[in-house]
Structures are given as structure tokens and as C-alpha cells.
DRENSERO-983748 format. One record per residue (C-alpha): residue in one letter; z, x, y. Coordinates in steps of 0.5 Angstrom, whole numbers, plus 2048, in hexadecimal, padded with zeros to 3 digits. Layout:
N
   aa    pz    px    py
    A     Z     X     Y
...
% end
This chain:
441
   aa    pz    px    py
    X   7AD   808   7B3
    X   7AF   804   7AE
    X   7B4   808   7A8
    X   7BA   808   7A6
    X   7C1   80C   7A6
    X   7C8   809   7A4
    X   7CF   806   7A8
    X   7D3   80C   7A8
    X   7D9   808   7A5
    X   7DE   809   79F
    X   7DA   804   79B
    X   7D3   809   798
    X   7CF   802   796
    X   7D2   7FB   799
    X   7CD   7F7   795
    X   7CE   7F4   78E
    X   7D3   7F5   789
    X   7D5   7FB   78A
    X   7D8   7F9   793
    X   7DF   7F7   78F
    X   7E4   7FE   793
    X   7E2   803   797
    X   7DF   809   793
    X   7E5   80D   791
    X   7E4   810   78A
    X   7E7   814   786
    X   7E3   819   782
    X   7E4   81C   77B
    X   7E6   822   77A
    X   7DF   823   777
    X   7DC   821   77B
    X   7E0   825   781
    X   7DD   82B   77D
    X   7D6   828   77C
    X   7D6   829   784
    X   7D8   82F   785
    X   7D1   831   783
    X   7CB   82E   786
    X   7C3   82F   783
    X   7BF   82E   77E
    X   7BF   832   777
    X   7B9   834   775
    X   7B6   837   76F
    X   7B2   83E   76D
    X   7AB   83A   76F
    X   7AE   837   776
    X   7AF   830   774
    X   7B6   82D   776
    X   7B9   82B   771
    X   7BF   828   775
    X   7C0   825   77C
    X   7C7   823   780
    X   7C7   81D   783
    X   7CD   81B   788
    X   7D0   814   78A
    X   7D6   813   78D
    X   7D8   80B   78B
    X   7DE   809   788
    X   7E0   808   781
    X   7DC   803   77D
    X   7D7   803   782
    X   7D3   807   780
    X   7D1   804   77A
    X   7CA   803   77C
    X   7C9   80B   77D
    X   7CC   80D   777
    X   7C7   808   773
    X   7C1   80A   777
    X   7C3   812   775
    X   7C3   811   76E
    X   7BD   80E   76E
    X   7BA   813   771
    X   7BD   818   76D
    X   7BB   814   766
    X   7B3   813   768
    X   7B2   81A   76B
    X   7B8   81F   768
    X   7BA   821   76F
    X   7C1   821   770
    X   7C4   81E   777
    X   7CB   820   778
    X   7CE   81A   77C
    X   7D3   81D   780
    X   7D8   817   785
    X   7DB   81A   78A
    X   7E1   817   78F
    X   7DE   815   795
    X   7E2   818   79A
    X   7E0   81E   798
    X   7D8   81D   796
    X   7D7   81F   79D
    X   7DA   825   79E
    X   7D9   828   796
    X   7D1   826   798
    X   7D1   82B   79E
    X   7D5   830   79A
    X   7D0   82F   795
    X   7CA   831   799
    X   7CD   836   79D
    X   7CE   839   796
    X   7C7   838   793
    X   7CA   834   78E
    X   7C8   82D   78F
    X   7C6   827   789
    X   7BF   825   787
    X   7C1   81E   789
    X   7C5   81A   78D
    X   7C8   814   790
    X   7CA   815   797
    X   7CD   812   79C
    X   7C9   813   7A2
    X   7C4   81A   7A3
    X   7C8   820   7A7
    X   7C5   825   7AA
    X   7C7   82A   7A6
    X   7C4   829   7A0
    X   7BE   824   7A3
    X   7B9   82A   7A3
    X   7BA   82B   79B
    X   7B8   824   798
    X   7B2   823   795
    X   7AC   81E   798
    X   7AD   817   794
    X   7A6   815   798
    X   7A3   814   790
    X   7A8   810   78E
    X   7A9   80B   794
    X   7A2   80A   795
    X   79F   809   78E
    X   79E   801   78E
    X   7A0   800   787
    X   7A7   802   78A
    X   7A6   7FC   790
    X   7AC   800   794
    X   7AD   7FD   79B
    X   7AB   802   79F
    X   7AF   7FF   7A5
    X   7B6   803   7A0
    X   7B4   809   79F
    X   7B6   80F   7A3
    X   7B0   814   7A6
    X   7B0   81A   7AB
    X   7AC   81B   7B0
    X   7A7   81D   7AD
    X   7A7   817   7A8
    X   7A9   81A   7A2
    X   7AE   815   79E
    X   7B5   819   79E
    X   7B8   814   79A
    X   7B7   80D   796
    X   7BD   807   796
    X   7C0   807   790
    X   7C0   800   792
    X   7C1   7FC   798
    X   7C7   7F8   79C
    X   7C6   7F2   7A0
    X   7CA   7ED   7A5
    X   7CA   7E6   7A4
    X   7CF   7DF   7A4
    X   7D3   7DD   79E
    X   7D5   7D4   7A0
    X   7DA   7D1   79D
    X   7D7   7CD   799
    X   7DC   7C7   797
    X   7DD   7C6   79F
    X   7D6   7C5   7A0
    X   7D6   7C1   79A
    X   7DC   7BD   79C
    X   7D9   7BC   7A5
    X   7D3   7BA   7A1
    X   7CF   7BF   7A5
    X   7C8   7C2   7A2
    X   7C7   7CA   7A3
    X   7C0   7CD   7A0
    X   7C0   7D1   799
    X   7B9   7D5   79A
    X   7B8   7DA   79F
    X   7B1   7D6   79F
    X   7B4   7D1   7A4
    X   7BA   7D4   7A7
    X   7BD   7D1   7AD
    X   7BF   7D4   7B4
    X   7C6   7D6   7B6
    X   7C5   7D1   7BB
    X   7C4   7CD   7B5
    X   7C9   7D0   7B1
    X   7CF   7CF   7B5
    X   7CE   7C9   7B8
    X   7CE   7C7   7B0
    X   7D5   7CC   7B0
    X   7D8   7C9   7B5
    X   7D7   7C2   7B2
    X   7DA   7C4   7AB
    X   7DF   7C6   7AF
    X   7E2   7C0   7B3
    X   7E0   7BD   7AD
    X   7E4   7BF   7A8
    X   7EA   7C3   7AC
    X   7E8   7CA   7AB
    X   7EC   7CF   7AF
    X   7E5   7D3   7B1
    X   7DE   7D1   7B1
    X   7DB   7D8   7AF
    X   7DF   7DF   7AF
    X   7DB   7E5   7B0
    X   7DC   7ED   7AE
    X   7DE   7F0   7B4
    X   7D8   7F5   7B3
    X   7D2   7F9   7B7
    X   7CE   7F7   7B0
    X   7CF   7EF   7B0
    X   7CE   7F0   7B8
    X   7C8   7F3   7B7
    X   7C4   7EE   7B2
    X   7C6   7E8   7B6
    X   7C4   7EB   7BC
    X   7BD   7ED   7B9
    X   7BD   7E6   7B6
    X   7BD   7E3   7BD
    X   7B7   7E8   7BF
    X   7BB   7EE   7C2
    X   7BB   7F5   7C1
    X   7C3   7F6   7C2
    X   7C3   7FD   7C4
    X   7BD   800   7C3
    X   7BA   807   7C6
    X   7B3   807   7C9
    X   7AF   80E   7C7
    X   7B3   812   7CB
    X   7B9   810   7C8
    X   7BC   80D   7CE
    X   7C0   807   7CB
    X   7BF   800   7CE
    X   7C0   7F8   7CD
    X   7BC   7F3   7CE
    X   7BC   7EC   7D1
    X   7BD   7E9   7CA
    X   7C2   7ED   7C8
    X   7C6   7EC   7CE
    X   7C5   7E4   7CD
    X   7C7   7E5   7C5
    X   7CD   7E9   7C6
    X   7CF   7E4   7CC
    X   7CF   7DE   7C7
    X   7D2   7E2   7C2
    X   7D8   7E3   7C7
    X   7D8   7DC   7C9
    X   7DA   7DB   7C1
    X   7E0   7DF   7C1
    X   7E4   7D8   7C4
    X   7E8   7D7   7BE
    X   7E6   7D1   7BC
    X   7DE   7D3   7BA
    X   7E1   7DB   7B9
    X   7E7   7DD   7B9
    X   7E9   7E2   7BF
    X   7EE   7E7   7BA
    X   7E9   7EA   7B6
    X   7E5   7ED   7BC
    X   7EB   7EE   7C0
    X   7F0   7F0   7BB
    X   7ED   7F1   7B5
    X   7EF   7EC   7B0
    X   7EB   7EB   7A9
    X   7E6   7E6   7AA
    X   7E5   7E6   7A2
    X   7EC   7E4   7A1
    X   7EB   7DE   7A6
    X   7E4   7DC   7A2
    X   7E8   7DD   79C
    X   7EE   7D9   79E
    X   7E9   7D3   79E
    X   7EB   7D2   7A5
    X   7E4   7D4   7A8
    X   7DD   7D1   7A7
    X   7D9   7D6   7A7
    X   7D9   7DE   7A8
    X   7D4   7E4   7AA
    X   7D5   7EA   7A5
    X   7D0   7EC   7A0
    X   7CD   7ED   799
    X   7D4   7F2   797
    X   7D8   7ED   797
    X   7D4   7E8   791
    X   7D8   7EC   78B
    X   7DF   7EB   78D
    X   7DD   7E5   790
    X   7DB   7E2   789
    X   7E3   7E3   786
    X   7E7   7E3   78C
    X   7E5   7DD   78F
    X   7E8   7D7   78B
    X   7EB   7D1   78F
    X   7E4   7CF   793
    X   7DC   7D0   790
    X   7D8   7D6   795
    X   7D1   7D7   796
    X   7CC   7DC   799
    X   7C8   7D9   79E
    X   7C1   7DB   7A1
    X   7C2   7E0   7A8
    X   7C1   7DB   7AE
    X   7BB   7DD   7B1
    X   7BA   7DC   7B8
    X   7B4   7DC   7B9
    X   7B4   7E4   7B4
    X   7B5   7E4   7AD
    X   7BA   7EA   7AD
    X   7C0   7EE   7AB
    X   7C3   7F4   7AC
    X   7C0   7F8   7A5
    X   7C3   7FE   7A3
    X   7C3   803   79E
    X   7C8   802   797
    X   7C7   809   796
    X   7C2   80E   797
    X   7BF   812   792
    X   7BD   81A   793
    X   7BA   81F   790
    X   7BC   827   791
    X   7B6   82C   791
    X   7BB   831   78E
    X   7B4   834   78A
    X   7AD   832   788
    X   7AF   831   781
    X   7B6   82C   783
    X   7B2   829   789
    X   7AD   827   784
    X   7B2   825   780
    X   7B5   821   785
    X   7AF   81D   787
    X   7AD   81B   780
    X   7B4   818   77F
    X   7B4   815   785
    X   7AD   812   784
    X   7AE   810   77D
    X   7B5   80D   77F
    X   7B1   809   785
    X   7AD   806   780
    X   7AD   7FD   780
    X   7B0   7FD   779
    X   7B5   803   77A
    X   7B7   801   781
    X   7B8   7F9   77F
    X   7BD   7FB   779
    X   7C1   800   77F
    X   7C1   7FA   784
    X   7C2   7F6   77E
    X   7C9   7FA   77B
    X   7CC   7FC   781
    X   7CB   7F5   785
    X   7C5   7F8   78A
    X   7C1   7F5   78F
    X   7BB   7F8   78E
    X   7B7   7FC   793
    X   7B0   7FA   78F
    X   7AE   7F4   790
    X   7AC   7EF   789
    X   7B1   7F1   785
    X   7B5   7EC   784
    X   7BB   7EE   781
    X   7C1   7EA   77C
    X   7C7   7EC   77E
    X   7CD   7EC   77A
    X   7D1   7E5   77E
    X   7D4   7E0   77A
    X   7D5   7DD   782
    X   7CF   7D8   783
    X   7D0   7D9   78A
    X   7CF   7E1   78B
    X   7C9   7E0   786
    X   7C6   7DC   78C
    X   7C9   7E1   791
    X   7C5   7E7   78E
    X   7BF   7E3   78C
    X   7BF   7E1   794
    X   7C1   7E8   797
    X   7BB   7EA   792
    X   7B6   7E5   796
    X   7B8   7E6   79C
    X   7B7   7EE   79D
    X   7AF   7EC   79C
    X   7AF   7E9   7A2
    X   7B4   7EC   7A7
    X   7B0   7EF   7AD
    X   7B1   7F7   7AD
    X   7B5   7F7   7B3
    X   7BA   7F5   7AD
    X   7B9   7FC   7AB
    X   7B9   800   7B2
    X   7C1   801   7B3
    X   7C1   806   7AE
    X   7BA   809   7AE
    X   7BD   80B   7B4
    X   7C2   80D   7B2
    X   7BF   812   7AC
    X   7BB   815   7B3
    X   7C2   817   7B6
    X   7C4   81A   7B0
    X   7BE   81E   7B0
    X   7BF   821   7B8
    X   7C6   822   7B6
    X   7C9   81C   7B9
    X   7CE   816   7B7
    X   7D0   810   7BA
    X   7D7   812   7B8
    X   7DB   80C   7BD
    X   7D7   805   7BC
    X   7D9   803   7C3
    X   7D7   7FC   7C1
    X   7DE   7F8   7BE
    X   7E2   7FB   7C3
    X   7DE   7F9   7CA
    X   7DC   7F2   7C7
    X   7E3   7F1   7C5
    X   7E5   7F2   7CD
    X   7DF   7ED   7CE
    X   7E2   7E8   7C9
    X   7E9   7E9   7CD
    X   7E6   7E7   7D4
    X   7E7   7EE   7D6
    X   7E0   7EF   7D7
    X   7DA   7EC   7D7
    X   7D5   7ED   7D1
    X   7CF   7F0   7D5
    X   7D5   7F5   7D8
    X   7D7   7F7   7D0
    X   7D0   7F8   7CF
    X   7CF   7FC   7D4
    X   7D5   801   7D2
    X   7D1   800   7CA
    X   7CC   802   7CD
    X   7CF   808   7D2
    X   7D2   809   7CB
    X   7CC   80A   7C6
    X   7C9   80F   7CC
    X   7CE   814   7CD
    X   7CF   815   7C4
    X   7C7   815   7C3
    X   7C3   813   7C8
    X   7BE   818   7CA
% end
């Protein structure tokens, strides 16, 4: 199956401008009250006359909702109340708020939980109409494959260079995803950056399971993958990855630190020490004003032989059934917001990267090199395998059987691989024992 859930993290969207901190916003008073009650207002005919929308973002980023609302409300005269929520308590106070009957009409949500997943609205309609060009490898569906959410855009993993070593060693590197290069290829271009120009490391890499899994992917294996009995396995070429991988921790190609002790590989990138570093698309804003000693770029993903990253969703947008009038109403909001124009204008003002394709979005960048980023993460995700989307498909099917991979045993055991305390297949192995004993079944 191919739909889409979202990372369980602190960060609710790492795509665009808007990945800057961890999501921790403080609402105002107002809009404390506003969510105090959920649901549509109608008037004597039936009609809702307003809705209730939450997101949990942090302030100032939630520029382009506010923007879509009120143009929403100026073309049909429906009212939306906007209501920002703080993050660490988004979770809990949508329980509360399905346990109590009081749901909004629409929100912005983290993941699917199964104490409020019966009550969304099918979105089919939206995701399938070929107008909209949605991705279906990113929408979340059930079983059944009614559509239980739409991203509200999507995040990808990718490589940031230094671009001023790689000048300096004279080394090329590709700029277009149509001739991308190999990770055979790109270290053996890192490594000669490296010796060349004395930098410390030739790459540095998020100590991460999602960077993990889209350099597995794009080496042709599954990672941990569940057969349809939902026993978890690896395959040979995930096992011939994740060895490599491994082998790179020397401290000279990577550094040991930041699998084993976690040390910040951006910092290191930042500090311009390091050639190259496998992060993603959230880092391109701040990146973009922080980064002043050296000139970056966004490279294509190495492709070896797959085309592929690890895909997920910014967001996920959901409808509430709260009645027949508001679910509706609800469904016409969401439908008008999914429309090319409007959802363009969304991307293009909270700095999105759109799960339609086509869009083109000018983002608001004075940095040369983060408009090239976005334009380069917004041709790639096209041609991305759909392996790319299938950890957090997986991941929206747990939820909904009441499950959660709660303890990701992948740092932890490859950090002992990277240490010499066990061999790489003996780590996947204990991932392996790990994702079976939480989800498994």
C-alpha cells in the first residue's frame, strides 16, 4: 500500500520555511477560547455559516493559513475560525475533544489516532480528482481505501555540499535529478573533496532511521519491511546497504560521533569543516541566513540504481463528521483549499513543498541557493519510487490497528555497529526483533 502517515516528532511539517524550531506555540487568549468549542455554526436553513479549523504551528508560520482563510471567507461568506494550538498538548486536547463530542470541522494533525480516526470524513473526491494532480503515493487511506487525510505538503530527505570545497578541489557534482550520480559515485567525489581541500569529514549524516531508510531505498532495499502477515524482514540489499553504511563511520569519510554520541552533523556542516551532509528539505530556510562563511547547495539524491527518498508528510489535513451539515462543510472547505490556485498560494506563503505536482511555487527566498533548493526538491519528489512513501504508510496502518512503534531501535543498534560491538546484520536483526515485538502482527 502506498499512503502516508507523518514522523511522530516534535517538528509537525519539516519541509519549507517553516522546519526553522520545534513546534511549541503559544496560542492566544482568543484563540484558547475559540477552541474550547469545536463545530460549525449554522444558520435556521442548515447551511454552516462558519467552521473551525486547527493547526499547531509556531507563530508566524502559519502565515499561509491564515491567508487561505480569509480568502475563503471573502469569496463564500463562510467564516473560519482559525484556532493555534500548542503542540504538546495537540494530541491530548483532540482525545478530549472526540471523547466530548466537540471536534473542529477541520484540522491539521500530526499523525491519525485511533481514538478519533472513525470520525473523519472521506477526502477520495479531493485526492482523486485529476485537477488537483495529488500524489497518491502520500495520502492516507484505511483498508477500505477511503482517503483519511491529504498532506498538507510533504517533506523529503536529501544532500546539502559545500559548494566553495567542491569549487576549490575542482570536483563537479550533478544539479538536475535527470543525471543524478550514485552514492559510489558521490562518495568517491567527496572523499577527493576532502583530501583535496583538507576538510575534517567527507559527509556527515543525521543520526536518523528516515535518512537510513532513504539511502537503503535508493540502494534498492526495503530496510525493515513487513510481508502481508506483518512479520518484519530484511533483504539482501538492505543488509549490503546498511554494512556500507557502517564502514563510512571511520572518521574520516564520517565522523563516528554522531551515531555513537550524538554529536550535531549540522553544526559540523555549518562549521565548513565537512564536505557534504545527508539531512532534508527543512533545513533549506535556515540554511539560507545562517550559513554565511561558505556557498551551499541542494544536490540531486543518489540513485543506486533507485531514484528514492524517505517521503513524508509536512501535515496531514482532516475532516470531522461532527454532523451532515459541518462535514459538508468541511469537505467544500477542503476541496476549494485543494484546488491548483489556492493550494499554490498556501505552498507559496508558508514555504511548502507541494503535494500536487505542476505548481510551480515562487517562494519568498532572497538566497539564490534555497530557491534552487525548493526548485530541486519540487522535481525530484515526481520521480521518487513509491518505496519512498511506504515507512509512514505503514506507519498510519499501525495507528489505525492501535499501534505505535513508540522506541525506533535503529540509532541505538547501529550505533553499537558503528562502535565494533556488533556486526551490522546482528543490529538489524535486533531492529528487526524490535519493529516485530512493537507492530508486528
Amino acid at each position: 500500500m502506498t499512503t502516508v502517515g507523518v514522523r511522530r516528532s516534535r517538528r509537525l511539517g519539516r519541509g519549507g520555511i517553516r522546519r526553522l524550531v520545534p513546534l511549541a506555540a503559544v496560542a492566544t487568549a482568543g484563540a484558547l477560547l475559540l477552541s474550547a468549542c469545536g463545530g460549525s455554526e449554522s444558520d435556521s436553513g442548515g447551511t454552516s455559516k462558519s467552521l473551525t479549523f486547527w493547526i499547531s504551528t509556531v507563530p508566524g508560520q502559519d502565515a499561509g493559513w491564515k491567508k487561505m482563510v480569509a480568502q475563503y471567507e471573502k469569496e463564500t461568506g463562510v467564516k473560519v475560525k482559525l484556532v493555534n494550538i500548542p503542540y504538546d498538548g495537540y494530541a491530548t486536547k483532540l482525545r478530549n475533544s472526540a471523547q466530548a463530542n466537540s471536534l473542529p470541522d477541520v484540522a491539521a494533525v500530526p499523525a491519525l489516532d485511533p481514538i478519533w480516526s472513525n470520525k473523519l470524513i472521506d477526502l477520495s473526491d479531493i485526492a482523486n480528482n485529476k485537477t488537483n494532480k495529488i500524489n497518491a503515493n502520500f495520502v492516507a487511506k484505511d483498508s477500505s481505501g477511503k482517503v483519511l487525510s491529504i498532506p498538507s505538503d510533504v517533506t523529503a530527505s536529501g544532500m546539502f555540499i559545500n559548494k566553495s570545497l567542491f569549487e576549490k578541489a575542482g570536483v563537479d557534482y550533478p544539479t538536475s535529478p535527470d543525471k543524478t550520480w550514485t552514492w559510489t559515485e558521490f562518495i568517491k567525489a567527496a572523499n577527493e573533496v576532502r583530501e583535496k581541500t583538507d576538510a575534517k569529514y567527507s559527509l556527515t549524516f543525521d543520526q536518523s532511521p528516515s535518512r537510513l531508510r532513504a539511502m537503503v531505498y535508493e540502494m534498492g532495499g526495503k530496510y525493515v519491511h513487513a510481508d502481508d502477515s506483518g512479520k518484519f524482514s530484511v533483504d539482501a540489499a538492505t543488509k549490503k546497504a546498511v554494512k556500507t553504511f557502517v564502514g563510512w563511520n571511520d572518521d574520516k569519510t564520517m565522523p563516528k560521533s554522531v551515531w555513537t554520541s550524538g554529536a550535531d552533523p549540522s553544526a559540523m556542516f555549518q562549521s565548513g569543516d565537512v564536505v557534504a551532509y545527508w539531512s532534508g528539505v527543512w533545513q533549506v530556510a535556515a540554511y539560507s541566513e545562517s550559513i554565511t562563511k561558505f556557498e551551499w547547495a541542494s544536490v540531486p539524491t543518489p540513485a543506486q540504481p533507485v531514484q528514492a527518498s524517505d517521503v513524508n508528510s509536512g501535515g496531514m489535513t482532516v475532516g470531522f463528521n461532527n454532523n451532515a451539515d459541518a462535514a459538508a462543510a468541511a469537505k467544500k472547505f477542503l476541496s476549494w483549499l485543494y484546488e491548483p490556485d489556492h493550494y499554490k498560494t498556501l505552498c507559496e506563503t508558508s514555504g511548502f513543498l507541494p503535494v500536487e505536482s505542476g505548481l510551480n511555487p515562487e517562494y519568498p527566498f532572497e538566497s539564490e541557493a534555497a530557491q534552487a533548493a525548493f526548485k530541486l526538491y519540487n522535481e525530484s519528489i515526481p520521480l521518487y519510487d513509491p518505496i519512498s512513501g511506504y515507512f509512514n504508510s505503514a506507519q498510519t496502518n499501525w495507528v489505525l490497528k492501535g499501534k505505535s512503534l513508540a522506541d525506533d531501535p535503529t540509532k541505538a543498534e547501529l550505533g553499537k555497529a558503528i562502535n565494533g560491538e556488533q556486526s551490522s546484520d546482528k543490529a538489524l536483526q535486533n531492529i528487526v526483533d524490535g519493529y516485530n515485538q512493537q507492530v508486528g502482527g
